[in-house]
C-alpha positions, 0 to 999 in steps of 0.5 A: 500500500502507498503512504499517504498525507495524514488528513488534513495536510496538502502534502509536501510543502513546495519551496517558492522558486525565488526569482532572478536578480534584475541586474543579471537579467540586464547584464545578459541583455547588454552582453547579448546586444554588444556582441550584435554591433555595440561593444564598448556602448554595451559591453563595458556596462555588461561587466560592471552590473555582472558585478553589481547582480554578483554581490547582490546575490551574494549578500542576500542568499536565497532571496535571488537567483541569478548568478550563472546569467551574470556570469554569462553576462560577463563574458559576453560583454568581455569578449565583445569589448576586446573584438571592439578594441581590436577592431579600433586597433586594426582601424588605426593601423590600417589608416596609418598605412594608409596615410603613408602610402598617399604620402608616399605615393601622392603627386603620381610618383607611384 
């Protein structure tokens, strides 16, 4: 015979899922849209409020979740601000370039 609940209970009591952290939901958000064309507009605040959602989480434990989209949020704000910063140092070097060669080659001496 299967146990049942003593009458009068509703069975096992359900713990609430707390909800997540606002700042980690914002954080996966801005990671997200740096990595579409926004680097460093986006990108440097997905790192801070990861941050921010990470000691939040930390100093109130149980009440938000939330701590893998921070982290998430992190590295896709990382990674999109280091691809922007290549892409500004590759933009620079190839106008240097540039510049030399229509100094060079200015006045049809090419």
């Amino acid at each position: 015979m299967s146990e049942q609940p003593p009458a009068g209970s509703s069975g096992p009591a359900v713990q609430p899922v707390p909800p997540t952290n606002g700042y980690a939901i914002a954080c996966l958000g801005l990671g997200i849209v740096s990595l579409m064309g926004c680097s460093f507009v986006t990108g440097i605040p997905a790192m801070v409020l990861s941050r921010v959602a990470r000691r939040d989480i930390a100093a109130h434990p149980g009440e938000t979740t939330g701590q893998d989209l921070a982290t998430i949020g992190f590295a896709l704000g990382a990674v999109a601000t280091a691809i922007g910063a290549l892409v500004v140092v590759g933009l620079l070097i190839l106008g240097t370039l540039g510049m030399f060669v229509f100094d060079f080659c200015g006045g049809g001496k090419c």
